[in-house]
N, C-alpha and C positions, 0 to 999 in steps of 0.2 A: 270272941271271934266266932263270926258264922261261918260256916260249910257252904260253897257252894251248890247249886246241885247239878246234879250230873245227867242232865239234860241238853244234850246239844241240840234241841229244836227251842229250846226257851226262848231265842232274841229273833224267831222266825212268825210269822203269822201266817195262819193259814187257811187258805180258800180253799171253796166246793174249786175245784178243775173240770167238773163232770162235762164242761162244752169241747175238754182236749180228747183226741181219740188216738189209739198207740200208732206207730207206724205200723201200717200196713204190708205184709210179708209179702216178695214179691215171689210167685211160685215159680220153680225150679222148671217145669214144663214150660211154662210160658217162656222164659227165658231159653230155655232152650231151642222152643220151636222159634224165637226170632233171630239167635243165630241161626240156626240152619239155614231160616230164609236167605240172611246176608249171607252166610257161605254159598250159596248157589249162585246170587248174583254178582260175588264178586268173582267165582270161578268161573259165569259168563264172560263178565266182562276182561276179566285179567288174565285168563287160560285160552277159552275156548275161540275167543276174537282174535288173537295171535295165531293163532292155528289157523284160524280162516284167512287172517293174511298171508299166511306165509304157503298155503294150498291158490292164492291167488298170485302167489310171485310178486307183492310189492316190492318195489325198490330196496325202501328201508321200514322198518319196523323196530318201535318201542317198547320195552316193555321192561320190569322190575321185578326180579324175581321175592323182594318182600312184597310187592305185591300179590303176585301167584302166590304167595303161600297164605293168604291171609283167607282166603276163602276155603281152603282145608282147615286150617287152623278152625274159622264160625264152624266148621261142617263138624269137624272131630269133638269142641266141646260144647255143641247145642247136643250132640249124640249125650254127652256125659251128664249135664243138666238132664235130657228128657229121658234117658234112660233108668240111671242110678237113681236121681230125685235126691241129692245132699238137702240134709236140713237144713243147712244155712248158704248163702251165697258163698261163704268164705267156709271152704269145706273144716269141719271141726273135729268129727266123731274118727273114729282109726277106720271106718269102716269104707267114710267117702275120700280118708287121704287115698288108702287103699286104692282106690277105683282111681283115683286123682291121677295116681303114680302111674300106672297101668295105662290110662289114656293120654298120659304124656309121651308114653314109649310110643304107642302106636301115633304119636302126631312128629317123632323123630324121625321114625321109620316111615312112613310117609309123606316124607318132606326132601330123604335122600330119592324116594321112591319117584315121587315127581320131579325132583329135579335130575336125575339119570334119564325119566322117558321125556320131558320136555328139549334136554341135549338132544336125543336118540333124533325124534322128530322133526327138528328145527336144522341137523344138520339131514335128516331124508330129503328134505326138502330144499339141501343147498345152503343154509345160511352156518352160520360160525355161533358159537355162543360167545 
């Protein structure tokens, strides 16, 4: 009786691969900086346009406040990306839960924050939430 061997590459054959090249790490700044971009334009368009209606007295006015929130939301964690710089997109080390944790509180707390002055506003201006 032979012995196998104890080789699990033995029924594989194997090629140079040198033309495949690893995935490409996508940087923690960059990602950052294009949230924040979209955080600004969507608090243009989902905050700040409301408010110009509603300083103009239209009629009626639409808006969503998961929408309003999604532009703080880009703005708070492109800050977290471009600041902290987690090694990985999917934060891993205790260091970047850490900071993870931290910049979740402050996107609670400013999300009660803007939606207590978005009320405040909207009814200065006459309209109801």
């Amino acid at each position: 009786m032979q012995i196998p061997e104890n080789d699990p590459n033995s029924d594989y054959e194997f090629v140079n691969h040198s033309s495949r090249t690893p995935k490409k790490k996508v940087s923690p700044v960059l990602l950052g900086l294009l949230f924040i971009a979209g955080g600004f334009v969507c608090s243009y368009f989902f905050i700040y346009q409301k408010l110009q209606q509603m300083a103009e007295h239209a009629t009626s006015i639409s808006y969503s406040m998961k929408a309003m929130m999604l532009g703080p939301v880009l703005l708070i964690f492109g800050l977290y990306y471009a600041l902290i710089r987690p090694s990985d997109i999917n934060p891993q080390s205790p260091r970047d839960k850490k900071w993870l944790y931290v910049f979740i509180g402050i996107f609670i707390v400013a999300m009660i924050v803007l939606y207590e002055w978005f009320k405040t506003e909207a009814q200065g201006y006459g309209y109801s939430l």
